[in-house]
N, CA, C and O atoms as a DFTB+ gen file, in Angstrom:
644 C
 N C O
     1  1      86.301     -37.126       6.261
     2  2      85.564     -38.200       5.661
     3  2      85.530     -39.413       6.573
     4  3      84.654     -40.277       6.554
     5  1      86.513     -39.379       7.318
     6  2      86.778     -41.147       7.708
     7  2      86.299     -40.485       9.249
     8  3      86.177     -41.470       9.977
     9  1      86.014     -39.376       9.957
    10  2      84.868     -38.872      10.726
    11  2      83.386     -39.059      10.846
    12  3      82.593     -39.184      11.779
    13  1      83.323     -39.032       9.581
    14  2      81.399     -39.390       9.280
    15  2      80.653     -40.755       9.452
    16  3      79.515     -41.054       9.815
    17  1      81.923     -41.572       8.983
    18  2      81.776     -42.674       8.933
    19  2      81.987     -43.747      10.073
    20  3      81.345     -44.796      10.110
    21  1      82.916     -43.400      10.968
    22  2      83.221     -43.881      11.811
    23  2      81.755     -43.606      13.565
    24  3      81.520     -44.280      14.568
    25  1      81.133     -42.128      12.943
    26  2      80.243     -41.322      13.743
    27  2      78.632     -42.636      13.778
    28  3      77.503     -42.264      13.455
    29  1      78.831     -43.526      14.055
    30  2      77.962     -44.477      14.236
    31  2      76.515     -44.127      14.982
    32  3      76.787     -44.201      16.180
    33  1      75.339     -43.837      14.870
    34  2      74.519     -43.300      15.888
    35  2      74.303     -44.404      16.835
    36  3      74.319     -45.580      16.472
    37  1      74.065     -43.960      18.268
    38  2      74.224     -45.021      19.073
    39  2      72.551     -45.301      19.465
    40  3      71.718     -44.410      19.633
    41  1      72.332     -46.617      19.549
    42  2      71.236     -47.331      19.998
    43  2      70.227     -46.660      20.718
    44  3      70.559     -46.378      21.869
    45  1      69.176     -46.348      20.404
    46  2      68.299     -45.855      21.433
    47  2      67.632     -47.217      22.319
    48  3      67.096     -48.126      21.686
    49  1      67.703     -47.253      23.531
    50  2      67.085     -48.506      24.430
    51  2      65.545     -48.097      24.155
    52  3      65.091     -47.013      23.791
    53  1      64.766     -49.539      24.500
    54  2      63.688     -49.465      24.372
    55  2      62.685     -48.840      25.675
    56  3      62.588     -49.321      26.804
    57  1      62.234     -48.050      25.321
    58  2      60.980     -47.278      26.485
    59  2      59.601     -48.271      27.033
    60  3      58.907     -48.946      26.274
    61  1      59.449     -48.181      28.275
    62  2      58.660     -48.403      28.217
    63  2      57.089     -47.269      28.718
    64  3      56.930     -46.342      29.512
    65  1      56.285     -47.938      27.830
    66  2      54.952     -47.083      27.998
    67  2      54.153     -47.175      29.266
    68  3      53.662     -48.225      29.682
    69  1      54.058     -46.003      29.852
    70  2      53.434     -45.947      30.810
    71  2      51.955     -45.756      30.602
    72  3      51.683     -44.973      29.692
    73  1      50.670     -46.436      31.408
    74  2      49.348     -46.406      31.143
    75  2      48.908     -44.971      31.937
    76  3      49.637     -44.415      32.759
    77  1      47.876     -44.597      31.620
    78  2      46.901     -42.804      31.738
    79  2      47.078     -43.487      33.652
    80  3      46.997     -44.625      34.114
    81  1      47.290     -42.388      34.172
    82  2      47.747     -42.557      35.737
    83  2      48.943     -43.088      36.390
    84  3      49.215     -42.834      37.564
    85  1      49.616     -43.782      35.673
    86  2      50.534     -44.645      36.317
    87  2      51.951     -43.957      36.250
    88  3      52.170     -43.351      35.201
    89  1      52.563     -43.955      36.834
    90  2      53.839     -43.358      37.269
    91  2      55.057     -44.292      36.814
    92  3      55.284     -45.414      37.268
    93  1      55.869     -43.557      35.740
    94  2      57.282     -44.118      35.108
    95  2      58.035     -44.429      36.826
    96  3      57.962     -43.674      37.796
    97  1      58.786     -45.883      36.736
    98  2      59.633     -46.246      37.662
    99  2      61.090     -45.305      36.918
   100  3      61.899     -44.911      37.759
   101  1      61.360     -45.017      35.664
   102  2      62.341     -44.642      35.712
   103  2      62.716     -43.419      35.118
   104  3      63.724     -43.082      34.497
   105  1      61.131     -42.515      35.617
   106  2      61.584     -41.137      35.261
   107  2      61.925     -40.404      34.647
   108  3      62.434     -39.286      34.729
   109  1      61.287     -41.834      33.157
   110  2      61.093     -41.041      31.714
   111  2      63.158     -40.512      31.703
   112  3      63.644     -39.883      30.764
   113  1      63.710     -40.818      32.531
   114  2      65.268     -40.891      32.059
   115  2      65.735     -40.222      32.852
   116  3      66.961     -40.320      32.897
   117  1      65.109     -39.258      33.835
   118  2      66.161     -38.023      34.286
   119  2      66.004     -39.187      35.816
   120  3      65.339     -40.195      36.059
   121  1      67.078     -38.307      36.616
   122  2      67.493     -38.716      37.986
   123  2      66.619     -39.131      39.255
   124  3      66.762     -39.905      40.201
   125  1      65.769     -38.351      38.869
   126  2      64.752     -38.462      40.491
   127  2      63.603     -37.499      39.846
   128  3      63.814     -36.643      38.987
   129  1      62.743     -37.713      40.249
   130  2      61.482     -36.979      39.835
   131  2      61.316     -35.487      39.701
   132  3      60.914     -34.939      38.675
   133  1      61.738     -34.729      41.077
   134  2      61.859     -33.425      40.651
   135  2      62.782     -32.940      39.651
   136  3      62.770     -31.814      39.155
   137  1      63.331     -33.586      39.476
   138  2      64.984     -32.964      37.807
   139  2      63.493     -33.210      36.606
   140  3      63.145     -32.335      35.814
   141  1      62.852     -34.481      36.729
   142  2      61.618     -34.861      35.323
   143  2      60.883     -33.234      35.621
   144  3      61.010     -32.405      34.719
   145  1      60.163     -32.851      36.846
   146  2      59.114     -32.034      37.008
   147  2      59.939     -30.818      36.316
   148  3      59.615     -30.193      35.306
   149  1      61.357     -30.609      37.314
   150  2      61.419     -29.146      36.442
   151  2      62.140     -29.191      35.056
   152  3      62.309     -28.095      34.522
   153  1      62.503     -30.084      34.522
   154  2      62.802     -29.812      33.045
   155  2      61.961     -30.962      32.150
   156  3      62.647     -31.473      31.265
   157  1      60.840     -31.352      32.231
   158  2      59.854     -31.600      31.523
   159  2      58.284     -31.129      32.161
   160  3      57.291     -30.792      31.516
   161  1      58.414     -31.212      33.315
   162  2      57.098     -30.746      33.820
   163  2      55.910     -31.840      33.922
   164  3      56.260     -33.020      33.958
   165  1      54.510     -31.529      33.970
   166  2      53.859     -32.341      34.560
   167  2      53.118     -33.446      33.230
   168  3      52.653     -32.834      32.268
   169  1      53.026     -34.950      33.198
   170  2      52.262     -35.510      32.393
   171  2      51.211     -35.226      32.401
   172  3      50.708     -34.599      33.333
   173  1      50.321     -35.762      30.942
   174  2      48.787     -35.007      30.758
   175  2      47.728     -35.756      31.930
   176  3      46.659     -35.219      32.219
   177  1      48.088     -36.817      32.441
   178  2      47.439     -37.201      33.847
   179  2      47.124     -36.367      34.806
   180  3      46.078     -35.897      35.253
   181  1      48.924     -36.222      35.170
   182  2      48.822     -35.529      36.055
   183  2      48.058     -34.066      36.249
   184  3      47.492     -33.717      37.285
   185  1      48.182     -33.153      34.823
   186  2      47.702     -32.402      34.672
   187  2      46.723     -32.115      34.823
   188  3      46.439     -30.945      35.077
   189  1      45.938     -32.950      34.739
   190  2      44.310     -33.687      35.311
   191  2      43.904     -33.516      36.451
   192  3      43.241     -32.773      37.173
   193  1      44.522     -34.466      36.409
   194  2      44.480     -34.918      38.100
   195  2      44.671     -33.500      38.755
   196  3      43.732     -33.235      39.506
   197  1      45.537     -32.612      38.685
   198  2      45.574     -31.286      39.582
   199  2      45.261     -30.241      39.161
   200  3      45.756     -29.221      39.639
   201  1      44.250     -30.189      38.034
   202  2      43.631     -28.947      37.867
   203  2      42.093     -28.920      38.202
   204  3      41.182     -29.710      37.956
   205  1      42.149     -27.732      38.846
   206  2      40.785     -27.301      39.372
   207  2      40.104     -27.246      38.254
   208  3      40.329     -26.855      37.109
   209  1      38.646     -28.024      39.188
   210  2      37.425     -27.857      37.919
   211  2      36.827     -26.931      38.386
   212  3      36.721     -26.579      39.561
   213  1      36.298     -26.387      37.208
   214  2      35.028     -25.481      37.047
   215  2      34.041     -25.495      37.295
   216  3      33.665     -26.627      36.992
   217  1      32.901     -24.738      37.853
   218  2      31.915     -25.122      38.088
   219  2      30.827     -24.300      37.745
   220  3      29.638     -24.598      37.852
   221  1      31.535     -22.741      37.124
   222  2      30.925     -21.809      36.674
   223  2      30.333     -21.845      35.348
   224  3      30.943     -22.189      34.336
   225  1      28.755     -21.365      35.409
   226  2      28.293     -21.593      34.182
   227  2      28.810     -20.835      33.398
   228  3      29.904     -20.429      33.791
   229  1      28.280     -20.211      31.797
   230  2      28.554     -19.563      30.486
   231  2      28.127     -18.071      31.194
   232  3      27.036     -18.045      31.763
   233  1      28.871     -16.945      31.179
   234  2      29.083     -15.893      31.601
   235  2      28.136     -15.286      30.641
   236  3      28.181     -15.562      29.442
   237  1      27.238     -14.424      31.175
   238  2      26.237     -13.599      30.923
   239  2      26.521     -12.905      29.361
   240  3      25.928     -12.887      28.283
   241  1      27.788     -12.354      29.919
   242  2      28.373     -10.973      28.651
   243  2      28.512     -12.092      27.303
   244  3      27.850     -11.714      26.336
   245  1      29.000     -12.938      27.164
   246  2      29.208     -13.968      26.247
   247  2      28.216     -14.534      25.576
   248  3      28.212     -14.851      24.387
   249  1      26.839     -14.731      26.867
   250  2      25.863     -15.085      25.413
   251  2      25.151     -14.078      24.887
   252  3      24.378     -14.155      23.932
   253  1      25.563     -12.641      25.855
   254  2      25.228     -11.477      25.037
   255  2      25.523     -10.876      23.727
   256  3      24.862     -10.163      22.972
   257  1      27.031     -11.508      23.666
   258  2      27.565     -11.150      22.265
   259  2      27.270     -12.336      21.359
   260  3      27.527     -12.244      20.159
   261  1      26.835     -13.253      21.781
   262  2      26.356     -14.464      20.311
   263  2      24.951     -13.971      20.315
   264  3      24.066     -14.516      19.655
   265  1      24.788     -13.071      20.969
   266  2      22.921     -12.810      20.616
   267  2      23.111     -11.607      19.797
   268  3      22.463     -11.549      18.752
   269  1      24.070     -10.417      20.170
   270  2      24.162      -9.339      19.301
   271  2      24.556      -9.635      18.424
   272  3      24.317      -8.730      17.626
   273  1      25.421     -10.911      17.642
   274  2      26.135     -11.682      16.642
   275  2      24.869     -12.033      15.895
   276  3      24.753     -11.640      14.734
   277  1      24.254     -12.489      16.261
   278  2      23.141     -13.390      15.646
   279  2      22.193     -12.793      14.951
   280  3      21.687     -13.113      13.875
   281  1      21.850     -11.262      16.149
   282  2      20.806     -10.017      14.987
   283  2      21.353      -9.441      13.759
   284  3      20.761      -9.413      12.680
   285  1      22.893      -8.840      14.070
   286  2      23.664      -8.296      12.898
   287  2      23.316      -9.133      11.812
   288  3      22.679      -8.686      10.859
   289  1      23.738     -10.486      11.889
   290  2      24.031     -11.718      10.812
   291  2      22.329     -11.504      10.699
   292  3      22.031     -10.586       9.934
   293  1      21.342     -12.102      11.243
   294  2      19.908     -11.737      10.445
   295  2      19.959     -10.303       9.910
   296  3      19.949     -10.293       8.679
   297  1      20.002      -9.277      10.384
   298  2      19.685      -7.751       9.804
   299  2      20.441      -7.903       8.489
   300  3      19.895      -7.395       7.509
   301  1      21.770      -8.606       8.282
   302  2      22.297      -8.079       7.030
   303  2      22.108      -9.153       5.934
   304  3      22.832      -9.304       4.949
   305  1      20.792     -10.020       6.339
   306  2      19.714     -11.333       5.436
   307  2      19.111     -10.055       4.625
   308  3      18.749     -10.235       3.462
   309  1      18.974      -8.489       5.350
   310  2      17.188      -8.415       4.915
   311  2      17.780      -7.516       3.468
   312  3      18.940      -7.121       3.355
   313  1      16.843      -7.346       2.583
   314  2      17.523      -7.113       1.375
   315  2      17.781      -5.111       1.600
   316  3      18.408      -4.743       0.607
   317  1      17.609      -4.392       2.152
   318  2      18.067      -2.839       2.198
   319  2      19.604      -2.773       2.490
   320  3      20.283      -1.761       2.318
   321  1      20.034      -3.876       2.916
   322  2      21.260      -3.587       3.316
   323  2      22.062      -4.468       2.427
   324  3      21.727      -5.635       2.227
   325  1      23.347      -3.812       1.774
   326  2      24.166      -4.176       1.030
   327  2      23.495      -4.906      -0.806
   328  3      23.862      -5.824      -1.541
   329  1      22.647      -4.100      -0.846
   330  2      21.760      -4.324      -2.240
   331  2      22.767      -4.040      -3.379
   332  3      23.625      -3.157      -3.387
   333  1      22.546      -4.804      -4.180
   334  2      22.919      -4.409      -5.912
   335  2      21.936      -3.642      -6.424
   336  3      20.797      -3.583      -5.961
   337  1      22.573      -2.701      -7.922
   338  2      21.622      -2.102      -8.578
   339  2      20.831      -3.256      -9.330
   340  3      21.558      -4.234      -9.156
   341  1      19.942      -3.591      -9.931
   342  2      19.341      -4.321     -10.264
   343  2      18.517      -5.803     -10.025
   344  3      17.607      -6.419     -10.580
   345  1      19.640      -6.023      -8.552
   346  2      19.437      -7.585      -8.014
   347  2      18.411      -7.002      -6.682
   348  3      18.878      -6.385      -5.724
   349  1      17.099      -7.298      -6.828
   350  2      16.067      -7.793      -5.797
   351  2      15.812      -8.912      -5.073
   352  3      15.214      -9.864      -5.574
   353  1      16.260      -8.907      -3.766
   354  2      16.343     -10.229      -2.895
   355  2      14.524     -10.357      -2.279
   356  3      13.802      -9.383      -2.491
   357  1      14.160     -11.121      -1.827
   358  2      12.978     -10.989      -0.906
   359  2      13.504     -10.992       0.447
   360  3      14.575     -11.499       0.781
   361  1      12.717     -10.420       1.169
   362  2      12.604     -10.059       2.602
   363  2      13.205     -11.644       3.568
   364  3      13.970     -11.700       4.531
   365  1      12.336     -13.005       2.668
   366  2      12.140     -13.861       3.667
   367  2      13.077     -14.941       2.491
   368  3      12.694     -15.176       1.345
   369  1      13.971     -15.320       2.930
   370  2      14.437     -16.943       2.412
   371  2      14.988     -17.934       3.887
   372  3      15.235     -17.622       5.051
   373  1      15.018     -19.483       2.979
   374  2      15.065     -20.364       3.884
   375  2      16.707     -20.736       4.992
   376  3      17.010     -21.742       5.634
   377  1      17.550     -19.206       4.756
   378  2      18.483     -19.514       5.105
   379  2      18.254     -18.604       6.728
   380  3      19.291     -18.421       7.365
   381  1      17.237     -18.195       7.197
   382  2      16.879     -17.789       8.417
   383  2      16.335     -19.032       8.949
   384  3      17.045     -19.742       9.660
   385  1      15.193     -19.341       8.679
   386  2      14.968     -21.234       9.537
   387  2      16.464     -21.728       9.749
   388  3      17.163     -21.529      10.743
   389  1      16.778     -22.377       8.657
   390  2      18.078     -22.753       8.773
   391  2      19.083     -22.398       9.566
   392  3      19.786     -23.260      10.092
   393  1      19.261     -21.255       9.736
   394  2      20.236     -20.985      10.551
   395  2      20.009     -20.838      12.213
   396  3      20.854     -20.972      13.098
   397  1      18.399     -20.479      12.350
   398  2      17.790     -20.825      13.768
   399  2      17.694     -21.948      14.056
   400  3      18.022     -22.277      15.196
   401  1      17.148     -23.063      13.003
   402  2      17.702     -24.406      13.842
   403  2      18.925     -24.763      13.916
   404  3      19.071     -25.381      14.971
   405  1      20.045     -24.684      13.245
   406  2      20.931     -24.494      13.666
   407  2      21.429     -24.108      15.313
   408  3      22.066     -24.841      16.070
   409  1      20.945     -22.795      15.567
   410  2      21.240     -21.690      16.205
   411  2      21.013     -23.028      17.815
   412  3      21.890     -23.389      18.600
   413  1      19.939     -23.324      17.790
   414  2      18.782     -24.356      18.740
   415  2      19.363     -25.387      18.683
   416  3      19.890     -25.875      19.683
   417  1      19.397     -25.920      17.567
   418  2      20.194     -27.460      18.346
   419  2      21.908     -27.285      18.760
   420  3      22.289     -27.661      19.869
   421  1      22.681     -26.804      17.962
   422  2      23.701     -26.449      19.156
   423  2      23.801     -25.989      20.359
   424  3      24.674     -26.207      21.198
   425  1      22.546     -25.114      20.434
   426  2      23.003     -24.562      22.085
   427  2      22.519     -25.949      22.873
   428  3      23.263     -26.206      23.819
   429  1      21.442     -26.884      22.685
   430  2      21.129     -27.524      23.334
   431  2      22.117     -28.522      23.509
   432  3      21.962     -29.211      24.517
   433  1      23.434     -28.873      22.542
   434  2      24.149     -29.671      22.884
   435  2      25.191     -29.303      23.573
   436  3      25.909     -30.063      24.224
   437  1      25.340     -27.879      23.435
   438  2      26.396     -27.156      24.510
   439  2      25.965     -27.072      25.778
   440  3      26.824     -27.145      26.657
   441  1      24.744     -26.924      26.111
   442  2      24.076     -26.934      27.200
   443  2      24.421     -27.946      28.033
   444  3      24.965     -27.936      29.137
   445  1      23.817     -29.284      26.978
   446  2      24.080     -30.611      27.548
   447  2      25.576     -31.212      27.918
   448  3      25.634     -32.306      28.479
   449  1      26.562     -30.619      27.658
   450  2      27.891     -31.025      27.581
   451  2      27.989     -29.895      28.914
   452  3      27.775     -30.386      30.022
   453  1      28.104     -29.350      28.890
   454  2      28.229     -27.765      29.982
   455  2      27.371     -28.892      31.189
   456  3      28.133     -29.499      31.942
   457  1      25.855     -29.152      31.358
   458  2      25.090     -29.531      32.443
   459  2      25.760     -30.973      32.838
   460  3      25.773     -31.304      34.024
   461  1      26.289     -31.786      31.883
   462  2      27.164     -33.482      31.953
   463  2      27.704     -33.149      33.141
   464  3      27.288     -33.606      34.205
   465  1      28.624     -32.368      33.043
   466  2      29.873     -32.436      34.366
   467  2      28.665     -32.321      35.753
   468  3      28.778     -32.670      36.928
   469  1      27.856     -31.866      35.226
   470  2      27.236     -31.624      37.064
   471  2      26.475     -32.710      37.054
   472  3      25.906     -32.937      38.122
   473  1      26.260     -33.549      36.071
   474  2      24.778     -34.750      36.493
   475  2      26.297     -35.640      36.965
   476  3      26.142     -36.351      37.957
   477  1      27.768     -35.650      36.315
   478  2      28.497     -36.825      36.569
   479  2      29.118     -36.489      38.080
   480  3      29.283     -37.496      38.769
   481  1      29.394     -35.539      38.539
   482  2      29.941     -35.090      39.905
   483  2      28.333     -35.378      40.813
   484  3      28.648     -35.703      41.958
   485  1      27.178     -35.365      40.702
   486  2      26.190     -35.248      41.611
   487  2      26.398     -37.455      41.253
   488  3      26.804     -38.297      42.055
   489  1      25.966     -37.640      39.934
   490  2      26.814     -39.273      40.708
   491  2      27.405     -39.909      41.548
   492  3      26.947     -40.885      42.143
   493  1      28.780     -39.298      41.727
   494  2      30.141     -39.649      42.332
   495  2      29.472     -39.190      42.985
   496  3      28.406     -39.804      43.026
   497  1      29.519     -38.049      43.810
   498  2      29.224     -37.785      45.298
   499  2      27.736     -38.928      45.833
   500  3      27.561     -38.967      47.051
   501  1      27.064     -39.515      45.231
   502  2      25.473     -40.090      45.455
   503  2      26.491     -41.420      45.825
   504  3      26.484     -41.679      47.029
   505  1      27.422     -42.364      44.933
   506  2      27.913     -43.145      44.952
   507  2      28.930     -43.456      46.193
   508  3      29.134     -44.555      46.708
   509  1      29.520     -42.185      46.543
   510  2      30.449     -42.433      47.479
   511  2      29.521     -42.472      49.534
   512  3      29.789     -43.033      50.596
   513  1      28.284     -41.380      48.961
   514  2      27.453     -41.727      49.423
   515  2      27.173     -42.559      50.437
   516  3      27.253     -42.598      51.665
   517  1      26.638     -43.546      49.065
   518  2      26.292     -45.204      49.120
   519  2      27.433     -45.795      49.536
   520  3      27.122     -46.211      50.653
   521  1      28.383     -46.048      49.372
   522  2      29.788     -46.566      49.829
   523  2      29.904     -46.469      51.090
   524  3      30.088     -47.469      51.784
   525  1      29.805     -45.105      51.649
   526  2      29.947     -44.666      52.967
   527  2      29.067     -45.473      54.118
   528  3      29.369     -45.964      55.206
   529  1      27.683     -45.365      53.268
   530  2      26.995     -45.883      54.046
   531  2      26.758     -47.433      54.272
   532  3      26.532     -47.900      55.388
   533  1      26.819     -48.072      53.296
   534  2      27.252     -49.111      53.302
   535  2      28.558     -49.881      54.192
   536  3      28.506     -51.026      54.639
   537  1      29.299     -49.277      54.270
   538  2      30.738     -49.571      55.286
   539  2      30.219     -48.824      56.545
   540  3      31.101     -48.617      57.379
   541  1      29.446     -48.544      56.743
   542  2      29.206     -47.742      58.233
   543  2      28.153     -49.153      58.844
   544  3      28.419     -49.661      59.933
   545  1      27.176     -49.576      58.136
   546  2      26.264     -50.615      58.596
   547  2      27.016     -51.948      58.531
   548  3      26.879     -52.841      59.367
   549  1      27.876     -52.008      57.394
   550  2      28.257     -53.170      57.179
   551  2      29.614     -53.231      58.778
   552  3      29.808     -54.183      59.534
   553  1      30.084     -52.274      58.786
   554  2      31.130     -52.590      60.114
   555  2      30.863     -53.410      62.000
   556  3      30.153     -53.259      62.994
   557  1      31.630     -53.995      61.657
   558  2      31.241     -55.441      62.795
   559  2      31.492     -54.743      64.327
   560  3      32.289     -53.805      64.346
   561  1      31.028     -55.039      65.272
   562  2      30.307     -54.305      66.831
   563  2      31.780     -54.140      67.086
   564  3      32.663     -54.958      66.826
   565  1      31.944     -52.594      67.805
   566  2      33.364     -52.035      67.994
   567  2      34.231     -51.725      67.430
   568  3      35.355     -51.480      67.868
   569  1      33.675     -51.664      65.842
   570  2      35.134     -51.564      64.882
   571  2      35.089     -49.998      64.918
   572  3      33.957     -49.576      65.154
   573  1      36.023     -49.058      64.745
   574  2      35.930     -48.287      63.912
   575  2      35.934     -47.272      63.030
   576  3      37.043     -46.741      63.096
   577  1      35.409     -46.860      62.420
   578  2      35.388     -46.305      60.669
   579  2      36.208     -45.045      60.661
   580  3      35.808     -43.990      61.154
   581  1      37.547     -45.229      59.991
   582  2      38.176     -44.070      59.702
   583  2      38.349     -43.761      58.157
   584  3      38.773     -44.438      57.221
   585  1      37.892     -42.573      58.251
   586  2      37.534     -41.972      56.553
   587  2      38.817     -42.512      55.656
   588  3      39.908     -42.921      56.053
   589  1      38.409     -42.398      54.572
   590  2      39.557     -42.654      53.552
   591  2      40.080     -41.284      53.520
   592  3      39.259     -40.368      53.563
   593  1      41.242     -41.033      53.457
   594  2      41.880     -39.664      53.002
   595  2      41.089     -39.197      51.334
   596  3      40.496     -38.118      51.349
   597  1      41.091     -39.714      50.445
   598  2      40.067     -39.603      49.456
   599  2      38.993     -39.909      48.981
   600  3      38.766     -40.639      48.017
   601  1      38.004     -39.135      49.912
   602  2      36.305     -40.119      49.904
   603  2      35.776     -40.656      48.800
   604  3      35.075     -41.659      48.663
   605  1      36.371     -39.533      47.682
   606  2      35.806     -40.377      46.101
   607  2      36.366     -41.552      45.774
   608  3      35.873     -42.165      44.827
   609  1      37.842     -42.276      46.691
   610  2      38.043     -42.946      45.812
   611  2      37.121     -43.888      45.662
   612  3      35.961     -43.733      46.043
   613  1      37.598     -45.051      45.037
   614  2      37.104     -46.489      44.999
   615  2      37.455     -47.262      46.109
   616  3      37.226     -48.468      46.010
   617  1      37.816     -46.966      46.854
   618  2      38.395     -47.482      48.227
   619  2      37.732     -47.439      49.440
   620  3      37.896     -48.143      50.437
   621  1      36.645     -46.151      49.151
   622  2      35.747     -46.107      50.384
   623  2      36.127     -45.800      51.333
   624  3      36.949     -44.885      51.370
   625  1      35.690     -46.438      52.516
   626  2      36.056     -46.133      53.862
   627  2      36.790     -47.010      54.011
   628  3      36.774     -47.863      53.124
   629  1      37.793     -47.212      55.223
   630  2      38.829     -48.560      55.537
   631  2      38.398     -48.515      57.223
   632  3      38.408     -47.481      57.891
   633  1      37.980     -50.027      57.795
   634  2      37.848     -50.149      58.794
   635  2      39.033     -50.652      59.778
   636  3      40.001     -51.162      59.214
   637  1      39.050     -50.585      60.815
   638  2      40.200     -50.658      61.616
   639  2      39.947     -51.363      63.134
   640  3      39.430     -50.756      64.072
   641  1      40.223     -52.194      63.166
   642  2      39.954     -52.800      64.803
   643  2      40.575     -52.853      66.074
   644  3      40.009     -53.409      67.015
């Protein structure tokens, strides 16, 4: 009894929050960074930051099976299939429109979300571009221009005299 009581929980110190990119000075608690990497592993930044993007469109076989998906689901609208004795459906109701527009405006927004990444990467590359070129004209007689190790950044080119 006089165990439980005496068993005080001790203070948790206050954390501080690190912002999307920015790197804990104190390693989220463990010793040195690699002890954080291998027994917590990588933040959702980082995770980011080092995973390869995609660039491959929607694989053939896949919209083959939302198309063979799509006839089944109409074929089993039409009334021969799965009939009651007495209950007569008609051939045509409004849940075929319906479900083709449906069908149409989602793909067009999947489309558009799928085509985003390539209008926003053909940006960045147009932008860094412009950057490039801009620091190439803008650089003063004899300077010169050594690439940034990361052409996308925001940093551009860095000149050197």
């Amino acid at each position: 009894m006089s165990e439980e009581q005496n068993d005080k929980p001790v203070p948790v110190s206050a954390t501080h929050d690190t912002g999307w990119g920015e790197k804990s000075t104190t390693n989220y608690g463990y010793t040195t960074d690699q002890e954080r990497l291998d027994k917590r592993g990588l933040e959702d930044w980082e995770l980011v930051e080092t995973m390869e993007h995609s660039t491959a469109s929607i694989p053939y076989w896949f919209i083959a099976i939302f198309i063979v998906l799509l006839l089944v689901a109409i074929g089993l609208t039409f009334p021969f299939w799965g009939n009651r004795p007495g209950y007569e459906r008609p051939y045509f109701d409004w849940g075929i429109p319906a479900g083709a527009a449906w069908v149409i405006i989602m793909s067009a927004i999947i489309y558009y979300f799928v085509d985003l990444r390539h209008v926003i990467q053909e940006k960045k590359e147009l932008k860094a571009k412009a950057a490039a070129a801009a620091a190439a004209t803008a650089t003063p007689t004899g300077a010169t221009v050594v690439a940034a190790p990361n052409a996308g950044n925001e940093q551009g080119a860095k000149t050197s005299d």
